[in-house]
C-alpha positions in Angstrom: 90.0 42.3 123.5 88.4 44.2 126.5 86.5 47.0 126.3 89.7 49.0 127.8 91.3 48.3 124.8 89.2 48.9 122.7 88.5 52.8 124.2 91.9 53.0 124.1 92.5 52.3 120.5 89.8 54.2 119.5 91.2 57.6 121.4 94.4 56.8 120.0 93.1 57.0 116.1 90.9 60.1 117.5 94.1 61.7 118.6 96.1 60.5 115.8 93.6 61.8 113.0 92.9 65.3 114.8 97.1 65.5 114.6 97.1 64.6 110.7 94.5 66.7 109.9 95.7 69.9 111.6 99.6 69.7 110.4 98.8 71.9 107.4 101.4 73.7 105.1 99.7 76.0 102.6 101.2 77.3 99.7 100.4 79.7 96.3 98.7 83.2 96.5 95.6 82.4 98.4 94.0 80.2 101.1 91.7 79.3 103.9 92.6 77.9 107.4 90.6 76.5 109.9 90.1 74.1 113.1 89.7 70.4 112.6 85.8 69.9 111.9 85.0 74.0 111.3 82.4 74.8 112.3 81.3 71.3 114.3 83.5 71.1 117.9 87.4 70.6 117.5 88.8 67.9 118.9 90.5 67.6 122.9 94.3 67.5 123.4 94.7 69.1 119.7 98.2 70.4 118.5 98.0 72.0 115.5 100.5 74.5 113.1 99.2 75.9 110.0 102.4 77.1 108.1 101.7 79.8 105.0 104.6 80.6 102.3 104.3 82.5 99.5 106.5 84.0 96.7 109.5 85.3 98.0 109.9 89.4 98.7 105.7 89.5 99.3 103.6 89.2 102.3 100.9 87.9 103.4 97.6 89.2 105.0 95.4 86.6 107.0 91.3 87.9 107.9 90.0 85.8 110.7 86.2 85.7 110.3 84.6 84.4 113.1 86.7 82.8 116.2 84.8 80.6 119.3 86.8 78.7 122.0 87.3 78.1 125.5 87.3 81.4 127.5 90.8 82.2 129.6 91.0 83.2 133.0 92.5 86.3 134.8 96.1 84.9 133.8 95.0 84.6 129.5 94.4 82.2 128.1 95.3 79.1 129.3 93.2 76.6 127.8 92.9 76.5 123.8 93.7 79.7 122.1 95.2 80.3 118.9 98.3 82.8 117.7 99.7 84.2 114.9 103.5 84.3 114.0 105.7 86.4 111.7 107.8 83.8 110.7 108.0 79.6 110.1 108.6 78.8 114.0 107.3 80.2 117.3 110.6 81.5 118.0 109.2 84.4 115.3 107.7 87.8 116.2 104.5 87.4 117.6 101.8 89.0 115.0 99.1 88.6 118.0 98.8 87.8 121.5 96.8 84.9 122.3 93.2 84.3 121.1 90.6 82.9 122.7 86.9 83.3 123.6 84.7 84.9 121.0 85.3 87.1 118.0 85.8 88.3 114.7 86.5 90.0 111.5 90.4 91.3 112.4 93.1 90.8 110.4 97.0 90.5 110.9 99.9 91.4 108.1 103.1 90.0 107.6 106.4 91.5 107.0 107.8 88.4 105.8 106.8 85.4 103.1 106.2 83.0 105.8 103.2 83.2 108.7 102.9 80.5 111.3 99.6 79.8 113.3 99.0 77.8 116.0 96.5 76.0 117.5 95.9 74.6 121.1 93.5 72.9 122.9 93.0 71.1 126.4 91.1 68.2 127.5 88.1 69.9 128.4 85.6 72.1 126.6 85.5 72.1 122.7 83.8 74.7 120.5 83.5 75.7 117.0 87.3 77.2 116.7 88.2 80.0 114.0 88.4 79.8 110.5 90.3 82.5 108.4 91.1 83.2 104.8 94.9 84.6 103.3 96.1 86.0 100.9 99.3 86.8 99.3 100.5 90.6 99.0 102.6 91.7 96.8 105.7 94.0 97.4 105.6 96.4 94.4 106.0 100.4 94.3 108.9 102.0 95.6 110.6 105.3 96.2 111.6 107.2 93.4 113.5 110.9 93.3 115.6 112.4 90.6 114.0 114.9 88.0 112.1 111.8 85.7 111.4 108.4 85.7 109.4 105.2 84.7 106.7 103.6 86.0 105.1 100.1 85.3 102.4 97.9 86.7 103.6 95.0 88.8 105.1 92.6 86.4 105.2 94.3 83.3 105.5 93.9 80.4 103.5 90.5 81.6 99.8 90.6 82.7 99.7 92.5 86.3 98.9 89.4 89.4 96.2 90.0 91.6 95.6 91.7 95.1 98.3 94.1 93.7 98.1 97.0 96.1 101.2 99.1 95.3 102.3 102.1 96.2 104.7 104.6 94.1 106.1 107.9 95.6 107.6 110.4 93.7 109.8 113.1 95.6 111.0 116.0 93.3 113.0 119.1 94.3 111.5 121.2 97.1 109.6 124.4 95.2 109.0 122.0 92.0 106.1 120.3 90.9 105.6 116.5 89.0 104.0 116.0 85.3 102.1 112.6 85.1 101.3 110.9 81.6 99.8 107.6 82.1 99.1 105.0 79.2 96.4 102.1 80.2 97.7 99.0 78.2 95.0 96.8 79.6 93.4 97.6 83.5 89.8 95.5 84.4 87.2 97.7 83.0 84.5 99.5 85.0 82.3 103.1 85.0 83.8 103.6 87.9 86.8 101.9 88.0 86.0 99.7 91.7 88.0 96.7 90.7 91.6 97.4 89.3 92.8 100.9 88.7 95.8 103.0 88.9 94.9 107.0 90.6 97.3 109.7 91.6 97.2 111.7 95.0 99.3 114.5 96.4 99.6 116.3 100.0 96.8 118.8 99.7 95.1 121.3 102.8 92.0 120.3 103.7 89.7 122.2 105.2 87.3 120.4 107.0 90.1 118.4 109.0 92.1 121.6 109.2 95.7 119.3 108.5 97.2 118.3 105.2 96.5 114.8 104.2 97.5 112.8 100.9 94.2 113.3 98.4 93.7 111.9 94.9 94.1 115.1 91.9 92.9 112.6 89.3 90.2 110.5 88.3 90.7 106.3 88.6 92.1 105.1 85.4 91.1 101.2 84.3 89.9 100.0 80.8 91.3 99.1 77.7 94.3 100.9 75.3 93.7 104.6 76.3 95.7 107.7 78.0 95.5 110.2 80.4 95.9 113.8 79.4 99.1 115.3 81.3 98.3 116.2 84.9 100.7 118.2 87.3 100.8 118.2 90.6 100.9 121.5 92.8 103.5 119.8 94.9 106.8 117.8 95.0 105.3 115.1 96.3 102.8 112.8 94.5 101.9 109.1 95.4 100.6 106.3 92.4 98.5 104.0 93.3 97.5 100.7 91.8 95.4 98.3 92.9 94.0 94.6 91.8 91.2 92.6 92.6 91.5 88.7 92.6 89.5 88.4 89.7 90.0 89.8 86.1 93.9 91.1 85.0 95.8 92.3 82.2 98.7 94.5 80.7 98.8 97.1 83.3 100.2 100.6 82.7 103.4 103.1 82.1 103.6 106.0 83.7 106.5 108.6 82.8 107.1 111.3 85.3 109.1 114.6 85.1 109.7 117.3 87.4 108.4 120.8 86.3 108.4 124.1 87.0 105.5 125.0 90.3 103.3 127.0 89.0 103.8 130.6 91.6 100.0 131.0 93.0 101.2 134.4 94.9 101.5 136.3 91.3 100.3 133.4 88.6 96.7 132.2 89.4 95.8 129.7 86.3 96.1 126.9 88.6 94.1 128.5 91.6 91.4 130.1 89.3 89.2 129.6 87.1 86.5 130.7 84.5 85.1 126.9 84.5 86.2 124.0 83.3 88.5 123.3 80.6 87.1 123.1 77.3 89.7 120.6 76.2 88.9 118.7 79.4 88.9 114.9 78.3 86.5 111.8 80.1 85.6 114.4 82.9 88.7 116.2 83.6 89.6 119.3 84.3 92.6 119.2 82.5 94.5 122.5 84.4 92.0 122.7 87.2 92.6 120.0 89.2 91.7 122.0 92.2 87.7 122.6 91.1 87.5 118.7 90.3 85.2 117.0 92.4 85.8 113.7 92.9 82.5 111.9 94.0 80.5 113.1 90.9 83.7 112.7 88.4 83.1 116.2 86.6 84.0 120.2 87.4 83.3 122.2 90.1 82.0 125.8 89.1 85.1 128.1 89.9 84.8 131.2 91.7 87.4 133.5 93.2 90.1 136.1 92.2 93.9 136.5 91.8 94.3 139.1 94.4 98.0 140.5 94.7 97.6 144.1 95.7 97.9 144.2 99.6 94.5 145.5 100.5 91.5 145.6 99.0 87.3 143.9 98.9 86.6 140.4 97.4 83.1 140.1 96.6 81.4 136.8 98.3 80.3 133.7 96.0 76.7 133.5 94.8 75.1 130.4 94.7 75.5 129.8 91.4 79.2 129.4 92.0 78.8 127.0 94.5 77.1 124.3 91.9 78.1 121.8 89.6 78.5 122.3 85.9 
């Protein structure tokens, strides 16, 4: 055999075992992707598709940590690159241009159950590639209206999956307002509920960014067989969150909903103001003062102010006392 042949032979099962080993369809509810030989130098001439499926209805979201290959030129890039697609073939919607050069931490989200990447290189210059980890998402949460309803945890009345990150909004009659009662069947346990939790926002004023912006008017909820005490919204709109870690899962929740009465702040101020916080508050809430709760340090903001309704008049200024914490 001469040594042509030999060379040749031995490119061939180069070529040949760069092509099996970058031919990858991953399945489940998580995964990690990456170049032939991450992080040593991927091969020349590679050709490589990395197809993703997961349930059904979900999505799926794909982090790229760190990415290193050949630099393009003025016209992209030409040489190796990689791209993602929103779909199981290249004909799909394009999830990203072209990558090449250096980078990292970006991430890319599906709208389907399938993602396609691809992987090219020349027969030049060979780096260190990319390397990126997915995960399934799942669809859950909804739209609901009407004057009540029903909510459950992803799955229910079977353990909760996880990297759950639902989202449930509530739309009542304009001038109403929506009654929460939340029972905790089993949600990962923490002080401060960082892992799994289930917590309620509504569109609220904010001062400091001078706009209205979606902002939580309860606590987190997580842990074991409890309930929340009843909370109303000052609006008829109120989003329920829920979120899962990949770790730890359980029960989940129900959540009934009802539309109520608003309360009318121009002539009725129990939900404006305050002598303090609710005796009957229960694990740091202020049961009907949801506007003097402060979030960070989970406990009630000393109230101040007045029900004013005459049309003229003098408002005496807070003292500091009023600003603090009880």
């Amino acid at each position: 055999m001469t040594g042509v042949s030999v060379l040749t032979m031995f490119c061939t099962l180069v070529v040949t075992a760069a092509a099996q080993d970058c031919q990858i369809i991953d399945t489940g509810s998580a995964g990690t992707i990456q170049t032939p030989g991450y992080p040593r130098r991927y091969p020349s001439n590679a050709d490589c598709t990395y197809r993703i499926e997961t349930s059904h209805g979900d999505f799926i979201k794909i982090d790229f940590h760190n990415f290193t290959l050949e630099e393009g030129n003025r016209n992209g890039c030409r040489y190796d690159y990689f791209q993602v697609f929103d779909g199981n073939s290249t004909g799909a919607r394009p999830l990203t241009e072209p990558k090449c050069g250096s980078g990292s931490n970006f991430t890319v989200t599906s709208s389907s159950n399938v993602v396609l990447v691809v992987f090219r290189s020349d027969s030049s210059i060979s780096l260190a590639g990319f390397i990126a980890s997915w995960r399934r998402i799942l669809r859950c949460g909804g739209n609901f209206t009407g004057v009540s309803g029903v909510i459950t945890s992803p799955g229910y009345p079977d353990n909760y999956p996880n990297h759950a990150n639902c989202y449930y909004n509530i739309k009542t009659t304009p001038g109403s307002a929506i009654r929460l009662s939340l029972r905790i069947l089993g949600v990962e346990s923490h002080s401060s509920c960082i892992y799994d939790y289930v917590q309620a926002y509504e569109p609220r004023y904010l001062p400091e960014l001078g706009r209205k912006e979606n902002a939580p008017f309860t606590t987190r909820a997580c842990g074991s067989e409890s309930n929340w005490p009843k909370v109303t919204s000052t609006s008829n709109v109120v989003t329920v969150y829920f979120e899962s870690d990949r770790s730890v899962h359980g029960r989940g929740f129900i959540l009934h909903w009802e539309r109520v009465a608003a309360v009318d702040s121009s002539t009725n101020c129990r939900d404006r103001v305050s002598t303090g916080c609710d005796a009957g508050r229960d694990n740091g809430w202020c049961a009907r003062d949801s506007p003097f709760h402060d979030q960070m340090f989970q406990h009630c903001r000393r109230s101040c102010g007045f029900c004013i309704t005459s049309n003229n008049g003098m408002a005496p200024r807070p003292t500091k006392d009023d600003a603090g914490l009880l």
